[in-house]
C-alpha positions in Angstrom: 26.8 12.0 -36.1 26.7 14.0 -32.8 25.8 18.0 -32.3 24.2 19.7 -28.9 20.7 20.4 -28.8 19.0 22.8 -26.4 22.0 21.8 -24.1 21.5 17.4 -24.9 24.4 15.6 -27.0 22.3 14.3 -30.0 23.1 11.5 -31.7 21.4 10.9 -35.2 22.0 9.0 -38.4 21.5 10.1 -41.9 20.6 7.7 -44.8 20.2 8.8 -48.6 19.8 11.9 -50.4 16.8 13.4 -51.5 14.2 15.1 -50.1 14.1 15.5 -46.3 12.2 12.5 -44.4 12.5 12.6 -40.6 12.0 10.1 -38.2 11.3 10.4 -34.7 10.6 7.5 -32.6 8.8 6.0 -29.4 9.7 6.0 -26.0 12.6 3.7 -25.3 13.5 3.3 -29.2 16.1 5.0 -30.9 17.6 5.5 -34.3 18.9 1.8 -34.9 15.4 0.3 -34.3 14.9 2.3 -37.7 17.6 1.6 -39.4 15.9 -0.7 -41.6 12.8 1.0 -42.7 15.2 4.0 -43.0 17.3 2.5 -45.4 13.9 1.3 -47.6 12.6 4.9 -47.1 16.3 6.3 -48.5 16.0 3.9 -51.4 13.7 5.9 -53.1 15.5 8.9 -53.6 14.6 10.7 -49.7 17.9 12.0 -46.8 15.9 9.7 -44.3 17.4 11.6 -40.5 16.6 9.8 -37.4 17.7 11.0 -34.0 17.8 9.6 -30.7 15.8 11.4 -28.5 17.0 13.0 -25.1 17.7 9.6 -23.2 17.8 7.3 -25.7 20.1 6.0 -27.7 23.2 7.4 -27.4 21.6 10.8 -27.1 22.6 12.5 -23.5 19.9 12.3 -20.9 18.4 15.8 -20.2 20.5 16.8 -16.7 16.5 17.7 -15.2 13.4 15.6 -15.8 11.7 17.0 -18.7 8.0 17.4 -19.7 6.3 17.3 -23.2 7.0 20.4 -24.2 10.7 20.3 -23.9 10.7 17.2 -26.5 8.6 19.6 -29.0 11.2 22.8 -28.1 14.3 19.9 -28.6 12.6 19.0 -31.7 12.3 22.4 -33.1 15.1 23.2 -32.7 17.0 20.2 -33.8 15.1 20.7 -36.8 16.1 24.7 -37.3 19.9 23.6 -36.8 19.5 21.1 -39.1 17.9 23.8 -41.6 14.9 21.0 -42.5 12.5 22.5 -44.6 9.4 21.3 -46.7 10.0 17.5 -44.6 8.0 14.3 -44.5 7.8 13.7 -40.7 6.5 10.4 -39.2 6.7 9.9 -35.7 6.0 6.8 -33.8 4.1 6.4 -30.4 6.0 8.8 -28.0 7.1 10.4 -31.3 4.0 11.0 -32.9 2.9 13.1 -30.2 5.9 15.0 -30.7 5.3 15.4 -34.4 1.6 16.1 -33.9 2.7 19.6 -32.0 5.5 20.7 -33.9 3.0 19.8 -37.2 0.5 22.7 -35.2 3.3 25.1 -34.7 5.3 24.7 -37.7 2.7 23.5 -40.7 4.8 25.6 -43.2 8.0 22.8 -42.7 6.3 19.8 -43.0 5.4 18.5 -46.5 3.4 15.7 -45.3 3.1 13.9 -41.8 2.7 10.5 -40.7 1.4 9.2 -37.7 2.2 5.6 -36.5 0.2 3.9 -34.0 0.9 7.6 -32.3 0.2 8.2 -28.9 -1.4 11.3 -28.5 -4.7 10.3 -26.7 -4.0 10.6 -23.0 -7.4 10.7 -21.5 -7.4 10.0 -18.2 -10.6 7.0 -18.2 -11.3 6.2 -14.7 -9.4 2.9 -14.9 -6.0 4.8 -15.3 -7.1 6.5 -12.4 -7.6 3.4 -10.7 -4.5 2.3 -11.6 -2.6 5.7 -10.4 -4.5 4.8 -6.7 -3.2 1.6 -6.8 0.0 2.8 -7.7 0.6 5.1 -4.8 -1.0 2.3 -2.5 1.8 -0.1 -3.8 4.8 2.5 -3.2 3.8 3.1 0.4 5.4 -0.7 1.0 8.9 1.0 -0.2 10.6 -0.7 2.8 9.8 -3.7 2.6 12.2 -6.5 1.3 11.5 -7.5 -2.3 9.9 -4.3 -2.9 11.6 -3.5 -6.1 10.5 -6.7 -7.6 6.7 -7.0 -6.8 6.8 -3.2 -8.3 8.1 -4.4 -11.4 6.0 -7.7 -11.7 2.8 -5.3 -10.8 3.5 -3.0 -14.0 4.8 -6.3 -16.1 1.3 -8.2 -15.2 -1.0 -5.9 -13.9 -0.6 -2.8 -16.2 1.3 -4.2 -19.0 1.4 -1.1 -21.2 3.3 1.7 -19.1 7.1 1.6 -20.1 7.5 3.4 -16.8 8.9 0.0 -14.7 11.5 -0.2 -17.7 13.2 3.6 -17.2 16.0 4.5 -15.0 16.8 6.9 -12.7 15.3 10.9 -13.7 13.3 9.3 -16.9 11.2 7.7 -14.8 10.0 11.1 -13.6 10.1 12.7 -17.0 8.6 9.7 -18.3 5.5 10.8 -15.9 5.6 14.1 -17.2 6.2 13.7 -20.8 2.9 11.3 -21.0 0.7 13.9 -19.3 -0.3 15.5 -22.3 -3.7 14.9 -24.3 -3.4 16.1 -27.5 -7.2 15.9 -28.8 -7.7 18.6 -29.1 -5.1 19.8 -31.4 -5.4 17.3 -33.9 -8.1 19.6 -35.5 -5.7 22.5 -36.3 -3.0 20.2 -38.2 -3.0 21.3 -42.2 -0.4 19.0 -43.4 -1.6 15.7 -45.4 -1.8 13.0 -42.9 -1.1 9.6 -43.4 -1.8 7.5 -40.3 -0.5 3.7 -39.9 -1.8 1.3 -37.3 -1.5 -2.3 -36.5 -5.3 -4.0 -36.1 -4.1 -6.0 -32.7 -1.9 -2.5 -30.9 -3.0 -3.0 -27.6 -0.5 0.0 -26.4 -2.2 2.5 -28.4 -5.7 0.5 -29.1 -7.5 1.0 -33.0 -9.8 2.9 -31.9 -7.6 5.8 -31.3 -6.3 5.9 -35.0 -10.2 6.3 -36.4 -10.3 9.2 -33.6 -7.4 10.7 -35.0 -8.4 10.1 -38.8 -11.8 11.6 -37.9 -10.3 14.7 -36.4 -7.2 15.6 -39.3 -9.1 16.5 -42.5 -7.5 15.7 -45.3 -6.2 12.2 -43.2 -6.0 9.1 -44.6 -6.1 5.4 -42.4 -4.0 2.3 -43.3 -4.6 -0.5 -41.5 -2.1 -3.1 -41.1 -3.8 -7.1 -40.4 -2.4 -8.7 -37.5 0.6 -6.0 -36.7 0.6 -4.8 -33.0 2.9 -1.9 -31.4 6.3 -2.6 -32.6 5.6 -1.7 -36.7 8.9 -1.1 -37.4 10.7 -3.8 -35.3 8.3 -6.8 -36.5 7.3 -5.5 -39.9 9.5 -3.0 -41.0 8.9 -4.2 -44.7 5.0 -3.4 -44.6 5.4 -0.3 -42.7 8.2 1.0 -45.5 6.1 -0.1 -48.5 2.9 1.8 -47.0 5.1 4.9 -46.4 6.4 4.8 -49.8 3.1 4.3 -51.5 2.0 7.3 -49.8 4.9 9.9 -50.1 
């Protein structure tokens, strides 16, 4: 299914009937890497909707590089034209940030919200700021043959964990901007039941982030999932599914 969202084509999939469960997922996902928890989730009597976010999927990529806050406004409003009310909302990574914000602004439309291996926590330790010197230092060798490569094969080996060498053209600036947010401190005001979901070997979005986050949400609970990393619902979509359900 396609309709326009705060001026993006949005693709997004619908599976099942039932109560409202939305999906939203991590940077450089989309809807098809949920298709199968989706389909377990819709089993169970819940209209599962996952969308691909502004430049991914076969969503339209925004025409200007965008920041945080126009992923919660897209949200929102994809939501309101949607006319989702009283939803489950789990968001993953990139998309649990998303869900943590609109969860603040809207606590009234979401029933119960789940967080996995969400990456909200954006302090900046003084590593990353190493990392951002060495960054620049790298980009001043631009003209240089084989520059494009030893940029790739520094954030491959020597970062690892940024998804920045892997976007294209103006995601890799709203990539930059979308990640600048720390959302710590808003984790306090969420009201909704909270359910958050982390694999014990995530070194993306390391365990010690979810018992932050379980610390700050009253009424939160934390499942911890043995030898799962990152990618819950690409590797084990059938744990991930099960724990969702058991918690609904």
């Amino acid at each position: 299914m396609e309709i326009e969202v705060n001026g993006v084509k949005t693709n997004y999939v619908v599976l099942g009937e039932g109560k409202p469960f939305l999906i939203l997922h991590g940077w450089g996902s989309n809807s098809e890497r949920w298709q199968k928890v989706g389909e377990m989730l819709s089993e169970k009597g819940l209209k599962v909707i996952i969308p691909d976010l502004p430049g991914f999927g076969k969503s339209q990529i925004p025409k200007t590089a965008w920041n945080f806050n126009n992923y919660v406004s897209w949200t929102e409003e994809f939501v309101k034209i949607l006319n989702i009310e009283n939803c489950y909302l789990l968001g993953h990574s990139f998309g649990g940030a998303i869900a943590v914000k609109v969860t603040v602004n809207h606590p009234q439309k979401i029933k119960k919200l789940f967080l996995v291996a969400s990456a909200c926590i954006r302090k900046k330790t003084a590593s990353k700021k190493f990392l951002a010197k060495i960054s620049k230092i790298v980009k001043i060798f631009s003209f240089l043959p084989y520059y494009l490569l030893v940029r790739k094969a520094f954030y491959k080996y020597i970062i690892r964990k940024s998804d920045y060498v892997y976007t294209e053209g103006i995601m890799k600036e709203t990539y930059l901007k979308a990640i600048s947010e720390d959302l710590s401190y808003y984790l306090s005001f969420i009201k909704a039941p909270t359910i958050i979901i982390w694999g014990d070997k995530d070194e993306s979005t390391p365990l010690e982030n979810a018992h932050f986050i379980n610390q700050k949400i009253r009424n939160s609970k934390l499942i911890i999932i043995p030898e799962a990393d990152h990618n819950l619902n690409k590797k084990y979509p059938e744990i991930l599914a099960e724990k969702t359900i058991e918690n609904l």
